[in-house]
N, C-alpha and C positions, 0 to 999 in steps of 0.2 A: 530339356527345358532349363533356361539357366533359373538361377536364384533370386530372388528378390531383392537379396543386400545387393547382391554384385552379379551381374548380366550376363558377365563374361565367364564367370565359370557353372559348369551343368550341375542342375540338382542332381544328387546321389541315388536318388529314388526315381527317378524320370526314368518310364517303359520297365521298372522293377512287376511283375508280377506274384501278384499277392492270393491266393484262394481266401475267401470269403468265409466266416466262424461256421456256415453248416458246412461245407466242404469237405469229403473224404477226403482229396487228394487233388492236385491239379487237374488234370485227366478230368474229374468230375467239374471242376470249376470253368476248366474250359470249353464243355458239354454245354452247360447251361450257360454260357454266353453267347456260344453260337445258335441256340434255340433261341435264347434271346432276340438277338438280332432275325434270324428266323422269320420269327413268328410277329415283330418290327415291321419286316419288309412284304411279310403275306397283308398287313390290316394298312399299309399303303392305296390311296389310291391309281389306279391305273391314269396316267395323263393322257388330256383328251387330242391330241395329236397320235398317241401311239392308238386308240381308239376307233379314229379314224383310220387309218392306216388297219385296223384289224378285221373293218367292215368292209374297205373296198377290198380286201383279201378273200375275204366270205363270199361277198356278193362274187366278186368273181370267178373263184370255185364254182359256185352253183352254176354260173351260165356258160363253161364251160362242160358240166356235167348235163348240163340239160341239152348242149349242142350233140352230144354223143349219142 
């Protein structure tokens, strides 16, 4: 990311990773980001196209199970 004074040169710190004051160690800091994110994308709602798409999958499990 560049600089605010000047555009054209990249900030020094841009994609630098840094662990967090409780952090043992990266490792641990990297753990809890991706639980982060995690646990972010479990409390997402499901979109209601993919949805739909999950029921006519269901439903048609079932009437082929029921043809058998």
């Amino acid at each position: 990311m560049a600089t605010k004074l000047n555009p054209e040169v990249p900030d020094a710190a841009f994609g630098v990773i840094t662990p967090a004051a409780g952090s043992k160690s990266k490792e641990d800091w990297i753990g809890s980001q991706l639980k982060k994110v995690y646990d972010e994308a479990l409390s997402e709602d499901i979109p209601d196209d993919m949805m739909d798409l999950l029921s006519a999958l269901d439903s048609r499990g079932s009437d082929e199970e029921a043809a058998e």
